[in-house]
C-alpha positions as CSV (number, residue, x, y, z in Angstrom):
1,X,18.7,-4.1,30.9
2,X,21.4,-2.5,33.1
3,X,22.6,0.9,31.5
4,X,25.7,0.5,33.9
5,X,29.2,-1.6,32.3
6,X,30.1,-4.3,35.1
7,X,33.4,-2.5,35.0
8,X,32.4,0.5,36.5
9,X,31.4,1.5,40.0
10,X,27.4,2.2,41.0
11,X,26.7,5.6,41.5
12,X,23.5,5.8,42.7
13,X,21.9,3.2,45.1
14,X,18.9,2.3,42.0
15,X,22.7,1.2,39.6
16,X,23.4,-0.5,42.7
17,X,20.3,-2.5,43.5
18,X,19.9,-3.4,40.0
19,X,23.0,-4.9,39.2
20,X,23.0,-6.8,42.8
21,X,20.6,-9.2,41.6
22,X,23.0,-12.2,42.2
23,X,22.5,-10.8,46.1
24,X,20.1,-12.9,48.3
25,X,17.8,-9.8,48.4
26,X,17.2,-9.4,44.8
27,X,16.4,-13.5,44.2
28,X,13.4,-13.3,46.7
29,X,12.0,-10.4,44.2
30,X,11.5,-13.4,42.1
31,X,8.4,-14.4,42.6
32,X,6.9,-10.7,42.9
33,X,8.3,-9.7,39.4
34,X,7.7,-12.7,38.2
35,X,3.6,-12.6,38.7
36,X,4.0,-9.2,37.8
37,X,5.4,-8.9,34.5
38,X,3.9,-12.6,33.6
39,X,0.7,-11.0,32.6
40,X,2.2,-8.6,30.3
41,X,4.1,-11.4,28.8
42,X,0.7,-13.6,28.1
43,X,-1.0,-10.2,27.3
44,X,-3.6,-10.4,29.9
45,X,-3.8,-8.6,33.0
46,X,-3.2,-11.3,35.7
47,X,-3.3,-9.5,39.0
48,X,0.0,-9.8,41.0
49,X,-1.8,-12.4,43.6
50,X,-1.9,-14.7,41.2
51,X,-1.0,-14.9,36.8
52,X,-3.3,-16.6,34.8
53,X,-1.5,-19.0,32.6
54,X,-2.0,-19.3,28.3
55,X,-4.4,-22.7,29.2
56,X,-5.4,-24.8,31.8
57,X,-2.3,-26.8,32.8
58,X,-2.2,-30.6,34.0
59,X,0.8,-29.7,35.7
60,X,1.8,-26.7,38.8
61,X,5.3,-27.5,39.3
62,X,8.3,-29.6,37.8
63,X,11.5,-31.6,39.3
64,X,14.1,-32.1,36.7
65,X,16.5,-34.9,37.1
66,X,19.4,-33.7,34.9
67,X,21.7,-37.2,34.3
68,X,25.2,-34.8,33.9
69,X,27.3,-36.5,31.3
70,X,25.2,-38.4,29.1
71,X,23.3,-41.9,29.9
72,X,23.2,-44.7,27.7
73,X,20.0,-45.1,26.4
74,X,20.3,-48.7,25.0
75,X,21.6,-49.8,28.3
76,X,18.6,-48.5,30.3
77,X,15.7,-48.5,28.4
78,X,16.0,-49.2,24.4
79,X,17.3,-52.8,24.1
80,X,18.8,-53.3,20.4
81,X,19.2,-57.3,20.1
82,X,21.2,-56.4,16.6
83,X,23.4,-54.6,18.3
84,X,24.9,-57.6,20.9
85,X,24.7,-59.7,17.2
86,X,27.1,-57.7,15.3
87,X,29.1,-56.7,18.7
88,X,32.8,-56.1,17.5
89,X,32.3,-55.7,13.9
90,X,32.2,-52.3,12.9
91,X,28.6,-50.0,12.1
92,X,27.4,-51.4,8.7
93,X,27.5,-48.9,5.8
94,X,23.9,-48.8,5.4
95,X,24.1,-46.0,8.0
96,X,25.7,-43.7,6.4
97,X,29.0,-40.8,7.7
98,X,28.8,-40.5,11.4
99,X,30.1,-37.8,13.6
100,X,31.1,-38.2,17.2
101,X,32.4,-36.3,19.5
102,X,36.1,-38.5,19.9
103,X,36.3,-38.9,16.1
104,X,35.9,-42.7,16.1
105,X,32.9,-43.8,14.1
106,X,34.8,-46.4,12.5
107,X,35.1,-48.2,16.6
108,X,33.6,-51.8,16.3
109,X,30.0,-52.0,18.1
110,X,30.1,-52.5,21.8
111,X,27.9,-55.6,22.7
112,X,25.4,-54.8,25.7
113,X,25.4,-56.8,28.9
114,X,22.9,-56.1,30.4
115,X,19.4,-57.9,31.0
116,X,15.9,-56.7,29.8
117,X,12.5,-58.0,30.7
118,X,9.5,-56.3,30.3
119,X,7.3,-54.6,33.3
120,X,4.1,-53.1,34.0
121,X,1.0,-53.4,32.7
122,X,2.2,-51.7,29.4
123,X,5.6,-54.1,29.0
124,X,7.8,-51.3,29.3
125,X,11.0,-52.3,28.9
126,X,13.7,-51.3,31.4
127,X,17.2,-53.4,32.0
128,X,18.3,-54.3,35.3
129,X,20.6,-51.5,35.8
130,X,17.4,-50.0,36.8
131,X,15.0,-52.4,38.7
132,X,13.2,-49.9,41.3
133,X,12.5,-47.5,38.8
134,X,11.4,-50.3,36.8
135,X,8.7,-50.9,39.0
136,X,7.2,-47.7,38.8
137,X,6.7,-47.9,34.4
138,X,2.9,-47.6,35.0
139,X,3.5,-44.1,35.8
140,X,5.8,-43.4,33.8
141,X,6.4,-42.1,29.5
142,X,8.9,-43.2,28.1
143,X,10.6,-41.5,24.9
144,X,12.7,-43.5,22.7
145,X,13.2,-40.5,20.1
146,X,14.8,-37.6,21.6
147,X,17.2,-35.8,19.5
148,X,19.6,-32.3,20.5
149,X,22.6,-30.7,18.0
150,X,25.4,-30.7,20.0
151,X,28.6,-32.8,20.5
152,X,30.2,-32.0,23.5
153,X,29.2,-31.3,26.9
154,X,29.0,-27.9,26.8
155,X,26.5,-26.8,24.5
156,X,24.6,-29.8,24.7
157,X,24.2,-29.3,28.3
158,X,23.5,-25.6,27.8
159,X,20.5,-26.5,24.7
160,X,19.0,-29.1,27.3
161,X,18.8,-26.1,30.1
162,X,17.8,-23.2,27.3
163,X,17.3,-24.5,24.1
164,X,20.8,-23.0,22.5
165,X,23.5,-24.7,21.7
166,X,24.9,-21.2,22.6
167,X,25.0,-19.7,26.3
168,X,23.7,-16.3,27.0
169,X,19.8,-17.0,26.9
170,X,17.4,-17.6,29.7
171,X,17.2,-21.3,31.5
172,X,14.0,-22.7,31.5
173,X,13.5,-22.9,34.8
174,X,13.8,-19.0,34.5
175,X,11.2,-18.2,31.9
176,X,8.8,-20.9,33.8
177,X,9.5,-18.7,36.8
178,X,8.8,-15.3,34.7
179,X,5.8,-16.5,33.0
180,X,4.0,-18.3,36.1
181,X,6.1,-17.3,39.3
182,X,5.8,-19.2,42.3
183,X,2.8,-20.3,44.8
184,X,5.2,-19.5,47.2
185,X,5.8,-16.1,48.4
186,X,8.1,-17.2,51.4
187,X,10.4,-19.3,48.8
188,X,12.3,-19.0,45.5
189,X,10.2,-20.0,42.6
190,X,13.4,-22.4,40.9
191,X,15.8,-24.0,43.1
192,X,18.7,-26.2,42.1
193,X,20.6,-28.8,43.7
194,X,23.3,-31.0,42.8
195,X,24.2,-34.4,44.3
196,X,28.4,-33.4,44.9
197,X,30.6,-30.6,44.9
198,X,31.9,-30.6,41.3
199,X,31.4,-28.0,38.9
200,X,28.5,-29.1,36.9
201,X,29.4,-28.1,33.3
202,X,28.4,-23.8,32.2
203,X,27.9,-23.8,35.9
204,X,25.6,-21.3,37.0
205,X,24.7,-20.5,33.6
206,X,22.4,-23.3,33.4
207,X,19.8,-22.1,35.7
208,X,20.8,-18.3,34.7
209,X,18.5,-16.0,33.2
210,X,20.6,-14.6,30.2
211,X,19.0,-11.3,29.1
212,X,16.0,-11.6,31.9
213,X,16.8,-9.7,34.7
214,X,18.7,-12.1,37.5
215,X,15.7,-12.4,39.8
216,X,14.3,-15.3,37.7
217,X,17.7,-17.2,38.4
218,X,17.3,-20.3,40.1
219,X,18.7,-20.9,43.4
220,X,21.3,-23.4,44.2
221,X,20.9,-24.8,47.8
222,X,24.0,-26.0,49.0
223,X,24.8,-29.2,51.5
224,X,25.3,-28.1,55.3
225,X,23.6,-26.4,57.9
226,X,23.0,-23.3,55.6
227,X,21.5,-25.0,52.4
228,X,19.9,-21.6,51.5
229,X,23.0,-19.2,51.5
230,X,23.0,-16.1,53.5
231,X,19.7,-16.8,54.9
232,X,21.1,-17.0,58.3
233,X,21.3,-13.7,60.3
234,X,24.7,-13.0,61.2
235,X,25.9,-14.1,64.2
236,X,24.4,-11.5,66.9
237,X,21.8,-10.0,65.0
238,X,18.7,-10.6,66.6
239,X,15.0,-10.3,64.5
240,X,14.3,-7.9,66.4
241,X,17.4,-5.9,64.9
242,X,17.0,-7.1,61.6
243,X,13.7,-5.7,61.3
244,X,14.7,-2.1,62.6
245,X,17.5,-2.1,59.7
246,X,14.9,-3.1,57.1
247,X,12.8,-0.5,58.4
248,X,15.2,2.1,57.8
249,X,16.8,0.7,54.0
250,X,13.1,1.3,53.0
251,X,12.3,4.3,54.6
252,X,16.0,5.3,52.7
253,X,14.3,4.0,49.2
254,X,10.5,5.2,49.6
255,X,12.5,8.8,49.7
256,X,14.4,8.1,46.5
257,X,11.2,6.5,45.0
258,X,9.0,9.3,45.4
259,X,11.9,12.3,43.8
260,X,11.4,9.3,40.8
261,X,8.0,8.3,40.6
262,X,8.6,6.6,36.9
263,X,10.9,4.1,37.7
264,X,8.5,2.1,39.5
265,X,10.9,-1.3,39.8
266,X,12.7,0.0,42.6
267,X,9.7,-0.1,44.3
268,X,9.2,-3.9,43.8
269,X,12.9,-3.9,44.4
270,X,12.1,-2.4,48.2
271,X,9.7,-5.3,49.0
272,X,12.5,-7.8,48.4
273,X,14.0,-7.3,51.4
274,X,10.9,-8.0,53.4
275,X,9.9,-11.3,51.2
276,X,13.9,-12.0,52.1
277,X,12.5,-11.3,55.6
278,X,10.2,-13.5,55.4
279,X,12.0,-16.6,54.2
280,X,14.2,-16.3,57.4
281,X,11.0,-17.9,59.5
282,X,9.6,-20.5,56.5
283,X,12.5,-22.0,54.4
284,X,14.7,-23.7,57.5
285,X,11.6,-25.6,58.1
286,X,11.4,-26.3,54.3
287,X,14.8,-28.2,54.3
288,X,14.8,-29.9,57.4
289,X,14.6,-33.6,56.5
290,X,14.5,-34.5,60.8
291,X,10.9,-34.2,60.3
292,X,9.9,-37.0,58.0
293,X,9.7,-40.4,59.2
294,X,12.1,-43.4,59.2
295,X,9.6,-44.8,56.8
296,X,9.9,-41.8,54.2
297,X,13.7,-41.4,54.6
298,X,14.0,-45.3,54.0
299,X,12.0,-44.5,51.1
300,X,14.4,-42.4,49.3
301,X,17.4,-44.5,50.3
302,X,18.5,-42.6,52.9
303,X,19.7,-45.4,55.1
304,X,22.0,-47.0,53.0
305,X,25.4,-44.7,51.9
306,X,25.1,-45.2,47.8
307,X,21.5,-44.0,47.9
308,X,21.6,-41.4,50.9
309,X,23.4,-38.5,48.9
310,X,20.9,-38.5,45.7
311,X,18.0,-39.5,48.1
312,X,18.2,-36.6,50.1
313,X,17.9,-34.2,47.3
314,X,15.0,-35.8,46.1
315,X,13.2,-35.9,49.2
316,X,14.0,-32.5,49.9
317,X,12.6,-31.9,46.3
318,X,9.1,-33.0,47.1
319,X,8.9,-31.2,50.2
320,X,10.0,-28.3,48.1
321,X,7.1,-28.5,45.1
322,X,4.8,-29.3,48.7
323,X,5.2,-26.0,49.9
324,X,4.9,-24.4,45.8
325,X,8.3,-24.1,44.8
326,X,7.5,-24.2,40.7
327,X,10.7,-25.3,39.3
328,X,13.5,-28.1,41.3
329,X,16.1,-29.3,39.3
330,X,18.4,-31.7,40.5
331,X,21.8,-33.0,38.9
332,X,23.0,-36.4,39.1
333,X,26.7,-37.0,38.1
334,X,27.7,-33.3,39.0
335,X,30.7,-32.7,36.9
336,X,29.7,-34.9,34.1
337,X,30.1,-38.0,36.2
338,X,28.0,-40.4,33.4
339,X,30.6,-39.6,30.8
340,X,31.2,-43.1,30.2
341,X,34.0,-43.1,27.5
342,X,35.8,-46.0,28.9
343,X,34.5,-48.3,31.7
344,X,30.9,-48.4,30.8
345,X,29.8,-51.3,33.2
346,X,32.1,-50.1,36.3
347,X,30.7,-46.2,35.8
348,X,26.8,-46.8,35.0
349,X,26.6,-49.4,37.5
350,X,27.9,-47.2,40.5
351,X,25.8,-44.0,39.0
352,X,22.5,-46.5,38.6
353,X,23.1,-47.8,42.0
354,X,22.8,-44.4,43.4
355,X,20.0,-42.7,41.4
356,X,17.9,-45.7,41.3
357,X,15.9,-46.4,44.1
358,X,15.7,-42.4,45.0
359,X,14.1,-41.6,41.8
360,X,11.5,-44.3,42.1
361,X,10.9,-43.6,45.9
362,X,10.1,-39.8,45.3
363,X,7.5,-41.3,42.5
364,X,6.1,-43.4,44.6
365,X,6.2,-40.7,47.5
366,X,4.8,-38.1,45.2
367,X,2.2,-40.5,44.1
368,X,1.0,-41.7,47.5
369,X,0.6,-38.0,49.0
370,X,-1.3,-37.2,46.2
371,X,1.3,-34.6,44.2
372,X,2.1,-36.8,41.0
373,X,-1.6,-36.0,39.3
374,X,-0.1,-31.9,39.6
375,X,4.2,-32.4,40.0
376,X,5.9,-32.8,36.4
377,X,8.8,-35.4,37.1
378,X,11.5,-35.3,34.0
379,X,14.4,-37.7,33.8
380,X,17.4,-37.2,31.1
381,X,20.8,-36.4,30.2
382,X,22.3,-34.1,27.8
383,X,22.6,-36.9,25.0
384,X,23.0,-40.6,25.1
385,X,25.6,-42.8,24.0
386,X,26.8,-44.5,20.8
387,X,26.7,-48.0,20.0
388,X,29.9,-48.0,19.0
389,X,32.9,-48.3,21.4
390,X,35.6,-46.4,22.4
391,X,38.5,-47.0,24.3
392,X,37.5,-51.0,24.0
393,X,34.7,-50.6,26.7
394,X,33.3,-46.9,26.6
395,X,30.7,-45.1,24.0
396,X,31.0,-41.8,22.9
397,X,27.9,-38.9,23.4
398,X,25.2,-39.7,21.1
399,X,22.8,-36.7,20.4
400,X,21.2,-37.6,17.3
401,X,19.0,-40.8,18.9
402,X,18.1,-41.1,23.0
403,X,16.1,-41.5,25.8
404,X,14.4,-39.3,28.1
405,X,10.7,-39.6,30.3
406,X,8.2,-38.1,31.7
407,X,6.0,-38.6,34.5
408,X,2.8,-37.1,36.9
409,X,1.9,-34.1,35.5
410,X,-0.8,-34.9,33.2
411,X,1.6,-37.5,31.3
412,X,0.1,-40.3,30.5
413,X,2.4,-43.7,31.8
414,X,2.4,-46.8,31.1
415,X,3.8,-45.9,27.5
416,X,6.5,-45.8,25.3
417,X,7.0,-42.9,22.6
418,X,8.9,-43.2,19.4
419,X,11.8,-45.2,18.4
420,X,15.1,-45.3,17.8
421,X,16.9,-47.3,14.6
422,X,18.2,-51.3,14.9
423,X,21.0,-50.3,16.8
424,X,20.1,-47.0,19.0
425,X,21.9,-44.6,17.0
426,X,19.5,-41.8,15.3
427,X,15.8,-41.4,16.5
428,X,13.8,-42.2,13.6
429,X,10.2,-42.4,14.6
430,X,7.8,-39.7,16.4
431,X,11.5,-37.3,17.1
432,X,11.1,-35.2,19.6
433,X,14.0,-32.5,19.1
434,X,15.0,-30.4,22.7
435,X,12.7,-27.4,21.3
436,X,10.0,-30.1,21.5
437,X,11.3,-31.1,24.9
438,X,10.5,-27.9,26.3
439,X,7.6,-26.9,24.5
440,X,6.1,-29.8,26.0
441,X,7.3,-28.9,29.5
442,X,5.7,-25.4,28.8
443,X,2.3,-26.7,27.4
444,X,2.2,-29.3,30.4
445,X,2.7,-25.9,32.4
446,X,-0.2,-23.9,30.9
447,X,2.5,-21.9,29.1
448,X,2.2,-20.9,25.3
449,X,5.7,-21.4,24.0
450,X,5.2,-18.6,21.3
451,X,3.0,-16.1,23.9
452,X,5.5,-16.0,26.6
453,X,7.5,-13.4,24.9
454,X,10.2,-10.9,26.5
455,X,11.2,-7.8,24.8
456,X,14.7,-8.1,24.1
457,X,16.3,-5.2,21.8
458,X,13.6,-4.4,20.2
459,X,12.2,-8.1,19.2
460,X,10.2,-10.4,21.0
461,X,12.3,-13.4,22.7
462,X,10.1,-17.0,23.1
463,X,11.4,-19.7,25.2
464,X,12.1,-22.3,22.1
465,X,13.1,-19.6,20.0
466,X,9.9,-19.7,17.9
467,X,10.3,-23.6,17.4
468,X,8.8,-26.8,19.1
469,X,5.5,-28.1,18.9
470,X,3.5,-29.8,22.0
471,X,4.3,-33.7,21.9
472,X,0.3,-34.6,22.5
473,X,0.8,-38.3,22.7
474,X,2.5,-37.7,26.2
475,X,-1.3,-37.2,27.5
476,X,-3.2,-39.4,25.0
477,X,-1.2,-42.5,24.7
């Protein structure tokens, strides 16, 4: 870790390149580190072309659809029939002390409005908040049993990103990017996007590496003609130019690296700048959505204003994992948008109206093209939502019982996992806590939770922190 307190001023151009991770030029090293120290990790000795992974994976890359503020899972897809019976009368006894975030366990039970049928060949039930995704069940696991420790936003959006309820360890999306790095050498391995210009909660703590040096961060591409920041050259700076000053920064640091032969990352830390170099010819092309068909774009939504915003993330998503980006994680609701404490049917309506049909089209793109069998598609929240009420026609975050899925990847579809009690409230059959969640993710991966380590002072640092087990009915049925 950096010797240097942020307080002070670099001395010495090594202080300086190390602590300028957060710079463009230190986030391209992140797929060169990343296959570099990923063998040491899984103690083998994975040349830098390419790590070997802990076991064969059924998945190379994932797209994370993080639902910011919490989606009600027995509105979407775990219909409670007692629940609408004993709507307005308050949660029976039989259930015992509940804690919720506002403090209003005692609220009477909020009946459900919405309408379930069955789909697919399985009978997966899905309500019609949701009927595009609905259409796509066959492919798709769902889990009724998830289960996470936090209360409020905050830390239960920072376990769902690293697995702590506390911030300062590394994003997942990081330590898939240390253990496997990307296929990619032109691109980051973890990008993240985010569907409007709010503050999504920790901010860039949720994709941030915590202990792990910064060049397994994930990148946040950004709307506008520059979705890659400081890619650009500056305004008349030719390539020609470019490459002359490159040439000369690393004649500057082959000098320094050869008076200091032992500290042998600052030359890894020289070839950043020419991967940087290299992305300035490879990821414009990456992002530019002119190049798909009307079809596609259609597709995803993007003729139509509610869908266009979310739709164009996604599709930009799977040209991403196309080109081997490993890790895409995309936020719904920036800014904790599906927070439904009051106006449940006005807020998950408009928020289901736009996610909808852009999820299922980048299944059913992904599946078409051939990239489901190998692209890990997750779809969750944070928590879910009580079935009690609050404020007369809100629910409050629910951790303790919701629903997330899994599709592609190796995942089985066509199922549902676990269960939830009569009225959606605590998971209470096959649970699958976060550390699960992830260990899954991991496995799915070909990524041992417990031998991807990081030396940390002086102990070894796992992804779950030593707890999670492999959910295997997510590829068995």
């Amino acid at each position: 870790m950096f010797s240097t307190p942020h307080i002070e001023i670099p001395r010495t151009r090594r202080e300086f390149l190390e602590r300028s991770g957060l710079g463009f030029g230190s986030v391209a090293l992140a797929s060169l580190l990343a296959q570099a120290e990923s063998s040491s990790a899984a103690g083998g000795s994975a040349p830098v072309t390419g790590p070997v992974p802990h076991h064969k994976p059924t998945a190379k890359n994932i797209i994370f659809l993080f639902m910011e503020g919490g989606p009600s899972h027995i509105d979407l897809f775990d219909p409670k029939p007692l629940l609408n019976k004993l709507a307005g009368q308050t949660l029976p006894d039989s259930f015992g002390q509940i804690l919720t975030a506002a403090g209003e366990s005692r609220s009477p039970l909020l009946i459900s409005k919405r309408k379930w049928k069955q789909h697919g060949e399985a009978g997966t039930w899905v309500s019609d908040w949701l009927p595009e995704i609905a259409n796509c069940v066959d492919d798709i696991a769902v889990i009724r049993s998830c289960w996470a420790d936090g209360l409020n936003h905050s830390s239960s959006v920072c376990q769902m990103n690293t697995c702590s309820l506390i911030g300062g360890r590394p994003s997942l999306g990081s330590w898939v990017t240390y253990g496997l790095g990307s296929e990619n050498r032109n691109l980051p391995s973890f990008v993240v996007m985010q569907d409007n210009r709010s503050s999504v909660v920790n901010g860039p703590r949720n994709w941030g590496t915590g202990f792990m040096p910064a060049v397994y961060q994930g990148i946040r591409l950004q709307e506008g003609k520059q979705p890659i920041p400081n890619l650009n050259n500056p305004e008349g700076v030719t390539d020609a130019r470019q490459r002359e000053k490159l040439s000369y920064l690393k004649s500057l640091n082959q000098g320094y690296a050869r008076q200091h032969a032992r500290q042998t990352e600052l030359d890894a830390r020289i070839a950043s700048y020419e991967l940087a170099f290299r992305m300035q010819s490879e990821a414009p092309e990456a992002v530019d959505l002119s190049q798909e068909t009307a079809a596609t774009r259609k597709l995803y939504g993007m003729d139509q204003q509610e869908t266009s915003s979310f739709g164009r993330l996604c599709l930009m998503s799977r040209r991403l994992v196309e080109r081997g980006v490993r890790f895409v994680q995309l936020y719904h609701g920036a800014g904790s948008k599906w927070d439904a404490h009051s106006g449940i049917e006005k807020n998950h309506t408009q928020h289901c109206k736009a996610m909808d049909l852009p999820v299922a089209g980048l299944i059913r793109d992904l599946k078409q093209r051939g990239l489901l069998d190998e692209t890990l598609v997750v779809w969750g929240g944070e928590f879910g939502r009580t079935p009690m009420s609050e404020k007369g026609d809100g629910r409050d975050h629910n951790p303790t019982g919701f629903t997330m899925w899994m599709a592609g990847g190796g995942v089985k579809g066509g199922q549902t996992i676990g269960a939830t009690d009569e009225l959606g409230l605590r998971a209470i059959e096959d649970r699958m806590h976060v550390h699960d969640l992830h260990a899954t993710i991991l496995h799915l991966l070909g990524l041992d939770r417990m031998k991807l380590t990081y030396e940390y002072n002086g102990r070894p640092e796992r992804p779950t922190v030593n707890e999670g087990e492999f959910q295997t009915k997510l590829v068995t049925g």
